[in-house]
N, C-alpha and C positions, 0 to 999 in steps of 0.2 A: 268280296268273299260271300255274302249274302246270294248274289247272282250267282255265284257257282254251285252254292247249296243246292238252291230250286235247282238248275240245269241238270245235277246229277240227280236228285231225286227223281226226275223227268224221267234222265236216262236210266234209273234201275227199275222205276215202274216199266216201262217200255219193253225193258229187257224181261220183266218177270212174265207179263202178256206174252208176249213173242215167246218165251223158254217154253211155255207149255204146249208147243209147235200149231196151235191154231191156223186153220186156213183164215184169210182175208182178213190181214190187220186191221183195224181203223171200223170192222163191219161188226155189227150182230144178231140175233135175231131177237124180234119182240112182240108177241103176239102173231105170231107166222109168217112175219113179214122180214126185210132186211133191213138197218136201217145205219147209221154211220156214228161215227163217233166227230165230236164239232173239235179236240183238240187234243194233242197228245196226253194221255195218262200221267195222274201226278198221285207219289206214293200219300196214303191218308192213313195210315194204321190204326184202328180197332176206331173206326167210325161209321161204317157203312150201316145205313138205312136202308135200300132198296138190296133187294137180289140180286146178285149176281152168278149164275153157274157156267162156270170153264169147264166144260165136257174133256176128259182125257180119252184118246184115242177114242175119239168118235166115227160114226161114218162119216164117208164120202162129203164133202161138204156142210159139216159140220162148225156154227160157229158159237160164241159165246150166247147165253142166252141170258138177257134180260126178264126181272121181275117186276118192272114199272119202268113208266116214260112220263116225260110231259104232259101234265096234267090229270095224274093219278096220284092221289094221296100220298102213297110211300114214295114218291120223286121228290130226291130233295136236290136239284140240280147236277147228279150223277155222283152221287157219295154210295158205291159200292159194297157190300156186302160182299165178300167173296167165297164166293161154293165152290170147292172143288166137287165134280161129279165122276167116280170112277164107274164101270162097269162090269156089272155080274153076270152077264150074260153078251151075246152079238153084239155088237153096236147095230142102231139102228140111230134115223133123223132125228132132233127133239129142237123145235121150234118156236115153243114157249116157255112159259113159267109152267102151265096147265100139264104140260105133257113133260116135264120133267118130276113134276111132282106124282103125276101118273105112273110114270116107270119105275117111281121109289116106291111107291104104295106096291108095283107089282113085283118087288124087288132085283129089279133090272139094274137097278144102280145104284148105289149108295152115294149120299152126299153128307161133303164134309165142310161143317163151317171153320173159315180159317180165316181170321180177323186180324193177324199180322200183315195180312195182304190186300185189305182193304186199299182203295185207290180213288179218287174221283176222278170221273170223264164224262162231259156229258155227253149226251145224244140227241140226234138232230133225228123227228122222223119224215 
């Protein structure tokens, strides 16, 4: 019974990622760079430490943006914080922490913290 717990909660993390139509499962960006996820998402609700922003209807290759990695203080082995990031204006690229925070200061996009949706995953970079 226990196994099946984990496995669905696996699968409705999984499902939540994916629902928000993201290109390139499994990928994100973190400091400009691309970088991977090391195992499927598993739901963690109202625990996240590090940032997380899921860009809604972002441009053109647009993926989830990480707020810390491996070997940065707020990495606590991928306990996610989950940002939704909507936009107030075009979309345009946003490939860090730095430049998502930049587009909110310019009010390009509003982000919303939503801690029901926290998850952990780590990331390989």
């Amino acid at each position: 019974m226990k196994r099946t717990a984990v496995f669905g909660l696996t699968l409705l993390a999984a499902a939540a990622v994916l629902a928000v139509g993201q290109a390139g499962f499994g990928q994100l960006y973190y400091n400009g760079y691309v970088v991977r996820t090391v195992v499927p998402p598993a739901a963690n609700p109202h625990t996240g430490t590090a940032d997380l922003f899921v860009i809604m209807n972002g441009a053109d290759g647009q993926l989830p943006v990480a707020g810390a990695g491996p070997g940065d203080p707020g990495y606590r082995g991928g306990k996610w914080a989950f940002n939704e990031v909507t936009w107030n204006t075009t979309p345009y690229l946003l490939t860090s922490a730095a430049d998502v925070r930049a587009a909110e200061s310019a009010g390009d996009v509003t982000i919303t913290r939503m801690p029901g949706k926290d998850f952990k995953c780590p990331i390989q970079l």
